[in-house]
C-alpha positions as CSV (number, residue, x, y, z in Angstrom):
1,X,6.4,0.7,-0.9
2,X,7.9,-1.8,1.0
3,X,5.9,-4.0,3.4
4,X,8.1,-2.7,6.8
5,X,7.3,1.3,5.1
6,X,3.6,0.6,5.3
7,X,3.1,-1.4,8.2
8,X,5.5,1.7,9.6
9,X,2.8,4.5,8.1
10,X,-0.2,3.2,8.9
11,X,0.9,2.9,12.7
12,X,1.4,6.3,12.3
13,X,-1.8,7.0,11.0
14,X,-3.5,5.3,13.1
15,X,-1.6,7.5,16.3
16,X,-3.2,10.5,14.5
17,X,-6.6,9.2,14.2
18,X,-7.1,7.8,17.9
19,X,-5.7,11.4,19.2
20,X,-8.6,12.9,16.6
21,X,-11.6,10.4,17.7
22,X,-12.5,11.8,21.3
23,X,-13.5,15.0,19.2
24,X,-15.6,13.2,17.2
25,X,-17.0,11.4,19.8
26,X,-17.9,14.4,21.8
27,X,-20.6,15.3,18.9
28,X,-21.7,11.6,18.1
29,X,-19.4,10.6,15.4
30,X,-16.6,8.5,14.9
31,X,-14.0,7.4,12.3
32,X,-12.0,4.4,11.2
33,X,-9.0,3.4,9.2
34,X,-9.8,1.3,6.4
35,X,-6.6,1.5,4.6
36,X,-3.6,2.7,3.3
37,X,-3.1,2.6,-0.3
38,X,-0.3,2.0,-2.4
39,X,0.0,6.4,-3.2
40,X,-0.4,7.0,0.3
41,X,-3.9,7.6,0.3
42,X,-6.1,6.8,3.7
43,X,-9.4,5.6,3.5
44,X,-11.5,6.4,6.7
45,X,-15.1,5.3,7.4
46,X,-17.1,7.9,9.2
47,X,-19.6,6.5,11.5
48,X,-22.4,7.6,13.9
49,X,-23.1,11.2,13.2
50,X,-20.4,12.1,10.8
51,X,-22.1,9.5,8.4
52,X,-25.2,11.7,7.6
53,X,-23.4,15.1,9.0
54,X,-23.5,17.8,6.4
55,X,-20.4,19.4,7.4
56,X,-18.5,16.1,7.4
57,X,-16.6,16.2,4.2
58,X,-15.6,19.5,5.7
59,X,-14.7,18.1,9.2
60,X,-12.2,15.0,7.1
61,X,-10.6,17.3,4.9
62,X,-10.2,20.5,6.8
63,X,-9.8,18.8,10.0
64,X,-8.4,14.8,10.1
65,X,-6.9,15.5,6.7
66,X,-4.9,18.6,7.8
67,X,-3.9,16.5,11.2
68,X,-2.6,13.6,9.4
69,X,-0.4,15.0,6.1
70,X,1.1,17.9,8.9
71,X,2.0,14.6,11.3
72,X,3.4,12.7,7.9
73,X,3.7,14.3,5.3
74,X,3.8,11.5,2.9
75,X,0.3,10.9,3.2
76,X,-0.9,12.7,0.1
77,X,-5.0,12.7,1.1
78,X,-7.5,11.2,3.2
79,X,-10.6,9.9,1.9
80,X,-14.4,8.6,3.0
81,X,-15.1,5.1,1.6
């Protein structure tokens, strides 16, 4: 992937997850981009509540996951670091 691509994606990515945070917010939480990897992975860090929340793994995957591969398609998971 070349340099312009990625910088290009994870702008994108990070559009996705700024319009996603206020709902997190509401219930305590909070996410952040970590990074993009080279397969089009994104790592997120869940903070506040969605750190110890045991639905969480269900909020990224059926929620931020679905959000961010239906706005780019390329983007082949998200994932909690």
């Amino acid at each position: 992937m070349t340099d312009e691509k990625r910088a290009e994606l994870t702008n994108k990515v990070n559009n996705v997850i700024q319009q996603i945070r206020p709902y997190l917010q509401q219930d305590g939480g909070d996410i952040e981009f970590v990074e993009l990897t080279d397969d089009n992975v994104v790592n997120v860090s869940l903070m506040g509540a969605c750190g110890s929340c045991p639905y969480s793994m269900m909020t990224l995957k059926n929620g931020v996951e679905t959000a961010v591969k239906k706005a780019i398609p390329e983007i082949q998971s998200v994932e909690a670091v």
